[in-house]
PDB file with one MODEL, atoms N, CA, C and O in Angstrom:
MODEL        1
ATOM      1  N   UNK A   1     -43.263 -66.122-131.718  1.00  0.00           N
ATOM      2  CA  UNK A   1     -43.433 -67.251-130.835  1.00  0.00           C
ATOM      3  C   UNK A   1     -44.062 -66.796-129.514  1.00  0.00           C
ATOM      4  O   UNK A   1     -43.846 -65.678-129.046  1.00  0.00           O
ATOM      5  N   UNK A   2     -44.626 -67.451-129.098  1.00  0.00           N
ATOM      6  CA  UNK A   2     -45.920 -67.701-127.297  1.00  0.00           C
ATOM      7  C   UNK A   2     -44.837 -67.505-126.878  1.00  0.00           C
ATOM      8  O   UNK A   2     -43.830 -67.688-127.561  1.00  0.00           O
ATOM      9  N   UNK A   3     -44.821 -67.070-125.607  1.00  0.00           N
ATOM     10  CA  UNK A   3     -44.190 -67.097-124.250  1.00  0.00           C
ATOM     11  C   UNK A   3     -44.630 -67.837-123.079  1.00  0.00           C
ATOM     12  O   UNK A   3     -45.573 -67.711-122.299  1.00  0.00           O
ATOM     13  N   UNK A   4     -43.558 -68.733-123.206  1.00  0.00           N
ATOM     14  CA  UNK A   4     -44.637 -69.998-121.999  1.00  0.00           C
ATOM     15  C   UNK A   4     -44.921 -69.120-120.828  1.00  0.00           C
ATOM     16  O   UNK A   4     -44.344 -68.075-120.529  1.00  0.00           O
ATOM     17  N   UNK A   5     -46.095 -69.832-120.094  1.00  0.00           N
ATOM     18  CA  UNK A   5     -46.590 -69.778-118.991  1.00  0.00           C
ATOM     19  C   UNK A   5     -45.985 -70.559-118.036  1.00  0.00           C
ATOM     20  O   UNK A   5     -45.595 -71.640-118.477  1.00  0.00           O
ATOM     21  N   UNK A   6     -45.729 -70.308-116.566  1.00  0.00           N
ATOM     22  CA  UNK A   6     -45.950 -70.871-115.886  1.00  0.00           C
ATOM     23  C   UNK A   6     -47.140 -71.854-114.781  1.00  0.00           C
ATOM     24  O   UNK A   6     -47.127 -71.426-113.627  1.00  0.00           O
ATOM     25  N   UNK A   7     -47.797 -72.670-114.938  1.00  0.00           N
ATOM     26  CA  UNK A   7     -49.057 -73.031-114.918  1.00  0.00           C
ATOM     27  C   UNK A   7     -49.051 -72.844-113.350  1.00  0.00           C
ATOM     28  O   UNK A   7     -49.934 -72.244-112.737  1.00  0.00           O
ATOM     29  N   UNK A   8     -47.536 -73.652-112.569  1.00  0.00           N
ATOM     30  CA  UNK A   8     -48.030 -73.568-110.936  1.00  0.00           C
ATOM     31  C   UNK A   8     -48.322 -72.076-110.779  1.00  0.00           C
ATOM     32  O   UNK A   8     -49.126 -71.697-109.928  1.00  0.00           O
ATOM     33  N   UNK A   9     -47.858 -71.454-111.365  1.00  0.00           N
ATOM     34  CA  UNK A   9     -47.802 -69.825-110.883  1.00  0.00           C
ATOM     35  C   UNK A   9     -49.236 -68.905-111.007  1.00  0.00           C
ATOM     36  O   UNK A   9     -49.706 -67.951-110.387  1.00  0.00           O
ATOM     37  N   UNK A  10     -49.742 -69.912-112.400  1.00  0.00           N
ATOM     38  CA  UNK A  10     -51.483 -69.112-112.609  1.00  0.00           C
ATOM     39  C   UNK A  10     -52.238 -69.899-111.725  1.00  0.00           C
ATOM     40  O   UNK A  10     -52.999 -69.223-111.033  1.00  0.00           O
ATOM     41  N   UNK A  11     -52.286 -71.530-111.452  1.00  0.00           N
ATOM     42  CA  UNK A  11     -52.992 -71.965-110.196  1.00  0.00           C
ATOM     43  C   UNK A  11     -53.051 -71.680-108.945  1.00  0.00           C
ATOM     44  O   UNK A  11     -53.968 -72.019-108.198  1.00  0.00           O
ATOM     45  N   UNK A  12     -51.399 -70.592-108.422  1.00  0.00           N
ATOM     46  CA  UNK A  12     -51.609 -70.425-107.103  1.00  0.00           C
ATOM     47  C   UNK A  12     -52.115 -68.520-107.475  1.00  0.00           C
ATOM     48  O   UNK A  12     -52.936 -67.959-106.751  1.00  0.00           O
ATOM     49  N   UNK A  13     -51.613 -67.973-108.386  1.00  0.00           N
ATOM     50  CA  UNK A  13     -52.311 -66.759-108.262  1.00  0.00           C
ATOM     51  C   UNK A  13     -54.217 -66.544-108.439  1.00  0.00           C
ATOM     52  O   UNK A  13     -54.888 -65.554-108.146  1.00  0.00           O
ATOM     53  N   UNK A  14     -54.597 -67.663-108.925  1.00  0.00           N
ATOM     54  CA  UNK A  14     -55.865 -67.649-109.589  1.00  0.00           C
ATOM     55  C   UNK A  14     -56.507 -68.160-107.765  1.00  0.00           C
ATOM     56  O   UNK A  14     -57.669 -67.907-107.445  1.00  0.00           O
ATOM     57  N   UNK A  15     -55.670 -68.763-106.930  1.00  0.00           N
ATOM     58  CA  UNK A  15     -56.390 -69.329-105.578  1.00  0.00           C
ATOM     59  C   UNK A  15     -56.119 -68.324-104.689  1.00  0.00           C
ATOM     60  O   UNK A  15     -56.646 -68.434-103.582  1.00  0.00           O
ATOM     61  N   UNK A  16     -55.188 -67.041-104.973  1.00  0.00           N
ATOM     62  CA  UNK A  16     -55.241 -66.049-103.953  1.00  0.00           C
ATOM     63  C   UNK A  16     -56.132 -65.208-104.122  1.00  0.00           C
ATOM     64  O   UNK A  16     -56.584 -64.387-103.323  1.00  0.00           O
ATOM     65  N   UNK A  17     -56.569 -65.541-105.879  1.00  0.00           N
ATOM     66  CA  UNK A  17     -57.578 -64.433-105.914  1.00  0.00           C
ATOM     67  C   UNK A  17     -58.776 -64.693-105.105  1.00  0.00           C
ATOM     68  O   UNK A  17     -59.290 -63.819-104.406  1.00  0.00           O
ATOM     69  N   UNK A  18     -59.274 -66.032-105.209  1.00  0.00           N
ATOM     70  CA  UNK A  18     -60.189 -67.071-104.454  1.00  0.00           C
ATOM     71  C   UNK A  18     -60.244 -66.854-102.947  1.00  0.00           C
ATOM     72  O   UNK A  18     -61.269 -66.679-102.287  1.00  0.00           O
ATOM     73  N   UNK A  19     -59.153 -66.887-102.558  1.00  0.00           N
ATOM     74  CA  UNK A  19     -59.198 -66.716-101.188  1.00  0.00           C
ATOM     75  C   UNK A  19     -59.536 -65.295-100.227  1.00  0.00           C
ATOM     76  O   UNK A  19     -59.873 -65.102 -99.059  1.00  0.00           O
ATOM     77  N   UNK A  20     -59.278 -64.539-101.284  1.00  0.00           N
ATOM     78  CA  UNK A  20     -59.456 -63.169-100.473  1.00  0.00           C
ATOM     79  C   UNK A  20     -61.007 -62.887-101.149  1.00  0.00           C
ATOM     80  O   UNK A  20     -62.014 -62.383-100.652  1.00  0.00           O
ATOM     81  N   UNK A  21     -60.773 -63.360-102.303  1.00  0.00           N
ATOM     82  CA  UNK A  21     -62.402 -63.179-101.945  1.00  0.00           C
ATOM     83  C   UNK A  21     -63.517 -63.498-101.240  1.00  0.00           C
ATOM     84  O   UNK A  21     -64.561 -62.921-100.938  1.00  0.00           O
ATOM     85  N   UNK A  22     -62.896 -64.859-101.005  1.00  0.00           N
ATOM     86  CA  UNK A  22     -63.790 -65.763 -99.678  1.00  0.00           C
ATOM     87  C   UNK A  22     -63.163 -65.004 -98.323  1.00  0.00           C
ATOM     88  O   UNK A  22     -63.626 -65.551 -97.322  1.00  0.00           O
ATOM     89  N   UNK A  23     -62.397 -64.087 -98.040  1.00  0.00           N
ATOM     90  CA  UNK A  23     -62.242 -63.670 -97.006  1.00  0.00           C
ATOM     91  C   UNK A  23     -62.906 -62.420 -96.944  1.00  0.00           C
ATOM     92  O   UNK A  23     -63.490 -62.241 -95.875  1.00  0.00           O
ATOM     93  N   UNK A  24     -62.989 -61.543 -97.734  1.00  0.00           N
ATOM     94  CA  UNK A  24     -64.110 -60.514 -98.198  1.00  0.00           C
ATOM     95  C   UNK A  24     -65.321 -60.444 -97.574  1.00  0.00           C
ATOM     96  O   UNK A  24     -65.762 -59.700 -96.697  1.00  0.00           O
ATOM     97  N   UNK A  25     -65.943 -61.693 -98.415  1.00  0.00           N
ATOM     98  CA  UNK A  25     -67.158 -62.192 -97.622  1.00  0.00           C
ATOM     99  C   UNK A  25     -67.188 -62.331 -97.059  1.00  0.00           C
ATOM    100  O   UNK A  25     -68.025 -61.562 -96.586  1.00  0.00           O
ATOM    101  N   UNK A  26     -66.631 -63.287 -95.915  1.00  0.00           N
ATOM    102  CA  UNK A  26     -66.835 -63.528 -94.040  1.00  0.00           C
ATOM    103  C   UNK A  26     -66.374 -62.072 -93.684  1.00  0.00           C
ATOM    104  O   UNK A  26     -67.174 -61.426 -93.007  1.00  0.00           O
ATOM    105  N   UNK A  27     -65.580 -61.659 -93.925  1.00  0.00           N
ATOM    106  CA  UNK A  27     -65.710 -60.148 -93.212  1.00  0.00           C
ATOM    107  C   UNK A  27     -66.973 -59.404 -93.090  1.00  0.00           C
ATOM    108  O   UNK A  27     -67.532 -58.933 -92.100  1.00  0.00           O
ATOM    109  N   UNK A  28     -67.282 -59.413 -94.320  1.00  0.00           N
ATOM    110  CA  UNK A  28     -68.863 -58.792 -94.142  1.00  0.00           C
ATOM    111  C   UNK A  28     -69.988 -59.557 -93.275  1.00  0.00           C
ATOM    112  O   UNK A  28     -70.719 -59.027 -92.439  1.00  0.00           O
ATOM    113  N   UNK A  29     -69.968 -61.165 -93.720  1.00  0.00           N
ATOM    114  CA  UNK A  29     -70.753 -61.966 -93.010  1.00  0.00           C
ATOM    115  C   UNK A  29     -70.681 -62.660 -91.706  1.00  0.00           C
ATOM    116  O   UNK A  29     -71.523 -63.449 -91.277  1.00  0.00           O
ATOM    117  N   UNK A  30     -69.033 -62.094 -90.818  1.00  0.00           N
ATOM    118  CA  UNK A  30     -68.940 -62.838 -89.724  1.00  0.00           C
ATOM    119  C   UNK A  30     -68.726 -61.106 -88.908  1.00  0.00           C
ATOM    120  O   UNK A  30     -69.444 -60.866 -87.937  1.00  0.00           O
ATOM    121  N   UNK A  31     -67.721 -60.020 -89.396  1.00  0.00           N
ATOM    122  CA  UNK A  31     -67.625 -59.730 -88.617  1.00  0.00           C
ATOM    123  C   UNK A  31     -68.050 -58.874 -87.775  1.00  0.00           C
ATOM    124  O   UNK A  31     -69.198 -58.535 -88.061  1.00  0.00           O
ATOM    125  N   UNK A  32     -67.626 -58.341 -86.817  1.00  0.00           N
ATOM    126  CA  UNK A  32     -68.668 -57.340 -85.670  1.00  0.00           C
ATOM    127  C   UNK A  32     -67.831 -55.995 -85.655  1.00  0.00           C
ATOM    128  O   UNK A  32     -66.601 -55.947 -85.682  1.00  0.00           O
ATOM    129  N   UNK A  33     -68.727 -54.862 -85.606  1.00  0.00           N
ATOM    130  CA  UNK A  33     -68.330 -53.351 -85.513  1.00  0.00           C
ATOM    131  C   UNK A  33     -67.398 -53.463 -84.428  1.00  0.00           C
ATOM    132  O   UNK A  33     -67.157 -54.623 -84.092  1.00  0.00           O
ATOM    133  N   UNK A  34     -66.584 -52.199 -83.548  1.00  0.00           N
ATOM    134  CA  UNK A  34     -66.014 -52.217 -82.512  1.00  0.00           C
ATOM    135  C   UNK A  34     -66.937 -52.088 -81.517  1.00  0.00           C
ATOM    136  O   UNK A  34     -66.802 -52.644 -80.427  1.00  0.00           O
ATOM    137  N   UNK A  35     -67.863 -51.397 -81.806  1.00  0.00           N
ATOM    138  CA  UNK A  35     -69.241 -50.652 -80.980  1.00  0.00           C
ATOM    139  C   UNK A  35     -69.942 -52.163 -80.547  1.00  0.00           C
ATOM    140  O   UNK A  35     -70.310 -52.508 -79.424  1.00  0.00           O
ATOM    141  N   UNK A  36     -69.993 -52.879 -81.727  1.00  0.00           N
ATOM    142  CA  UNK A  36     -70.860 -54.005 -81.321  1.00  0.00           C
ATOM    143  C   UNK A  36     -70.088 -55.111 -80.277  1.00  0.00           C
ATOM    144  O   UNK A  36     -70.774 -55.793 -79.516  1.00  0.00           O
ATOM    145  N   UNK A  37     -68.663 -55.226 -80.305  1.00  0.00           N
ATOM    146  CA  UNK A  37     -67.985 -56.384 -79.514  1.00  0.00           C
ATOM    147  C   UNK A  37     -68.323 -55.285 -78.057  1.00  0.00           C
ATOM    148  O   UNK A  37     -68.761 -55.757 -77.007  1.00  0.00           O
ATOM    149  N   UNK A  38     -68.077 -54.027 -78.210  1.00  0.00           N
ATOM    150  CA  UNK A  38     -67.900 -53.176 -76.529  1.00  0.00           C
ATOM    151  C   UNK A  38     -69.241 -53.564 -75.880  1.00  0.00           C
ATOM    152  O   UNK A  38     -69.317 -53.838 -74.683  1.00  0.00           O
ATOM    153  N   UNK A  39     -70.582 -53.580 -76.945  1.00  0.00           N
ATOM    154  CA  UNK A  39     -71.887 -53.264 -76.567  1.00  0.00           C
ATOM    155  C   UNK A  39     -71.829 -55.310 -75.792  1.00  0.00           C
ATOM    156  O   UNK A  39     -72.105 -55.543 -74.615  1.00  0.00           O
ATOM    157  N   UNK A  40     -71.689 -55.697 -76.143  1.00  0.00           N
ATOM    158  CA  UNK A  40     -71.810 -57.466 -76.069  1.00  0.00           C
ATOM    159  C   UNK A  40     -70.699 -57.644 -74.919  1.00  0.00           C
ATOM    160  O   UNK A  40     -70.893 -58.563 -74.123  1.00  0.00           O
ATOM    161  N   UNK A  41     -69.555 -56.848 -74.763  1.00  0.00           N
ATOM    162  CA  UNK A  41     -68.727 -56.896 -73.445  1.00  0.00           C
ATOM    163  C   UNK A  41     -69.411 -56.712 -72.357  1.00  0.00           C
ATOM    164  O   UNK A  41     -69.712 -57.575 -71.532  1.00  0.00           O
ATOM    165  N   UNK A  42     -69.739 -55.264 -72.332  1.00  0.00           N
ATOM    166  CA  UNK A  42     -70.588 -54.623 -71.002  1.00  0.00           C
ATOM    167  C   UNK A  42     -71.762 -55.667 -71.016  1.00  0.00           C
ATOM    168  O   UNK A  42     -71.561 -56.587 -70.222  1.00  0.00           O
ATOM    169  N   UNK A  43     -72.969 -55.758 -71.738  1.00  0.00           N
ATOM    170  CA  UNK A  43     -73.518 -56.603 -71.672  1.00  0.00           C
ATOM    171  C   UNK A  43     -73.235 -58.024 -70.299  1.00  0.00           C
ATOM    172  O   UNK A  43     -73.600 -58.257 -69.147  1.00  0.00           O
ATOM    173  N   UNK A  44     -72.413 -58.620 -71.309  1.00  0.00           N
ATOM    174  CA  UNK A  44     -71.970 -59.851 -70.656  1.00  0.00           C
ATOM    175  C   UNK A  44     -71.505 -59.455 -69.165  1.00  0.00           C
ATOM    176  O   UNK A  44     -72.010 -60.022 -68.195  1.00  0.00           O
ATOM    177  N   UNK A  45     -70.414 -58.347 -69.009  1.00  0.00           N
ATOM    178  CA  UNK A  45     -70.403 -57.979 -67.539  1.00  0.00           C
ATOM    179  C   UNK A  45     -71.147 -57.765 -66.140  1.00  0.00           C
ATOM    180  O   UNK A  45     -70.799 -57.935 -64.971  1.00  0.00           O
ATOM    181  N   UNK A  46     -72.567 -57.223 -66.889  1.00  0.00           N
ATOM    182  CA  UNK A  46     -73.360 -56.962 -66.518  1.00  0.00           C
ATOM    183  C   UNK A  46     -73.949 -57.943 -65.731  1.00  0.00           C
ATOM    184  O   UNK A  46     -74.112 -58.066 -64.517  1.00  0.00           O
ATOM    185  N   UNK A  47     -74.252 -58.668 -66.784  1.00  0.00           N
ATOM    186  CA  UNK A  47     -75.188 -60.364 -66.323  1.00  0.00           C
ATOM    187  C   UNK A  47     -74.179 -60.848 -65.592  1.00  0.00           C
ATOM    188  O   UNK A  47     -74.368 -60.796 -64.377  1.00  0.00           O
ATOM    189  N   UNK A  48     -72.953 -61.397 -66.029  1.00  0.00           N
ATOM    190  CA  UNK A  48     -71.764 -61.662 -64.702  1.00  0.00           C
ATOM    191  C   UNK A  48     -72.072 -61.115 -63.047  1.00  0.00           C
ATOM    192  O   UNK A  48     -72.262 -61.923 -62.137  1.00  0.00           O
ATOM    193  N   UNK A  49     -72.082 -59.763 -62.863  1.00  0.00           N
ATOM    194  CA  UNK A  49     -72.479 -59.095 -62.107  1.00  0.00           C
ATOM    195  C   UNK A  49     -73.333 -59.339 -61.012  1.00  0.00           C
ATOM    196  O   UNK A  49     -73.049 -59.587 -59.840  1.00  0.00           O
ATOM    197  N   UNK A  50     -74.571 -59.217 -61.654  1.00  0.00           N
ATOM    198  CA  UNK A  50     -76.295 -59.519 -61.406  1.00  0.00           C
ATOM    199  C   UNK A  50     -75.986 -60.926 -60.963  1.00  0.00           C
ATOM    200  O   UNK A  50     -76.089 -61.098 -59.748  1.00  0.00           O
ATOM    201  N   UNK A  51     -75.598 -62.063 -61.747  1.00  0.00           N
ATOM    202  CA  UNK A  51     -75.360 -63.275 -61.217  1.00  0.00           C
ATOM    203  C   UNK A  51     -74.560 -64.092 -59.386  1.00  0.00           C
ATOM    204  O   UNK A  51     -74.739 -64.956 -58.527  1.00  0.00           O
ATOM    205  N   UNK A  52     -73.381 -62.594 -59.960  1.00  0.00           N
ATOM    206  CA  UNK A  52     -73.037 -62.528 -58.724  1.00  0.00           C
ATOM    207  C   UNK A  52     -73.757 -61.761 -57.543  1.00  0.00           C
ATOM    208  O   UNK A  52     -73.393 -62.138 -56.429  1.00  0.00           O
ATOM    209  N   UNK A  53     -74.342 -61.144 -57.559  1.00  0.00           N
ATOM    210  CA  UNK A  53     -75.404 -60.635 -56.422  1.00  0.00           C
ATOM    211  C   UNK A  53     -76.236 -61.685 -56.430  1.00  0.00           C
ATOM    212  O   UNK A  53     -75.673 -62.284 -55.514  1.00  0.00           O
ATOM    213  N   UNK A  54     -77.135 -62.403 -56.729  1.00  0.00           N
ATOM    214  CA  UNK A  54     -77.897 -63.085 -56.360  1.00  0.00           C
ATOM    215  C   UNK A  54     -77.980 -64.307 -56.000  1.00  0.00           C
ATOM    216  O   UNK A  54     -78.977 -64.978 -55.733  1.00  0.00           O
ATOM    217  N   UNK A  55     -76.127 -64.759 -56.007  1.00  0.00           N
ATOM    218  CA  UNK A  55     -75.889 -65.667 -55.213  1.00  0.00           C
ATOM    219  C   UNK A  55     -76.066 -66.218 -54.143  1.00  0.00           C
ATOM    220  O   UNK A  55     -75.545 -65.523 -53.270  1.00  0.00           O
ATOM    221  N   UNK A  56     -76.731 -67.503 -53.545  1.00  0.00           N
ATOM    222  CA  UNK A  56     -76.347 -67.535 -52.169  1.00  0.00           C
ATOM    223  C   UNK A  56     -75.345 -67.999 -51.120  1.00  0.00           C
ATOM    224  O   UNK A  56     -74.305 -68.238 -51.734  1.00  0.00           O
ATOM    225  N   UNK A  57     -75.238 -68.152 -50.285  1.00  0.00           N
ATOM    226  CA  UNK A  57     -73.495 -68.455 -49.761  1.00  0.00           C
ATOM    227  C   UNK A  57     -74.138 -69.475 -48.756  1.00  0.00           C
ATOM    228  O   UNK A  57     -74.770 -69.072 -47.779  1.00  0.00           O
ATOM    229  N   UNK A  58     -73.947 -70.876 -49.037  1.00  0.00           N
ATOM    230  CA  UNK A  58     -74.186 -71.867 -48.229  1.00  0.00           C
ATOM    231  C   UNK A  58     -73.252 -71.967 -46.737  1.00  0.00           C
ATOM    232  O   UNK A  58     -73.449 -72.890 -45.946  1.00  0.00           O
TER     233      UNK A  58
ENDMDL
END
């Protein structure tokens, strides 16, 4: 004799598989090196900076 299945149990394991795989992907496709968030920090500081020097003071 078969050994039943549990069906909720293969629908939610079959959607974790789903999900990490869709998380897989945005990792590769969203995320940023450490080098790259530091490089885009200073960056941004920078221009902050510059902005503030060339302010004028009414």
């Amino acid at each position: 004799m078969v050994e039943p299945i549990n069906l909720n149990k293969t629908r939610k394991a079959r959607a974790k598989v789903d999900a990490q795989k869709t998380a897989a992907e945005n990792r590769v496709r969203f995320g940023r090196t450490k080098s790259e968030k530091t490089v885009s920090k200073l960056e941004a500081e920078k221009a902050r900076r510059l902005h503030d020097q060339t302010r004028r003071e009414d």
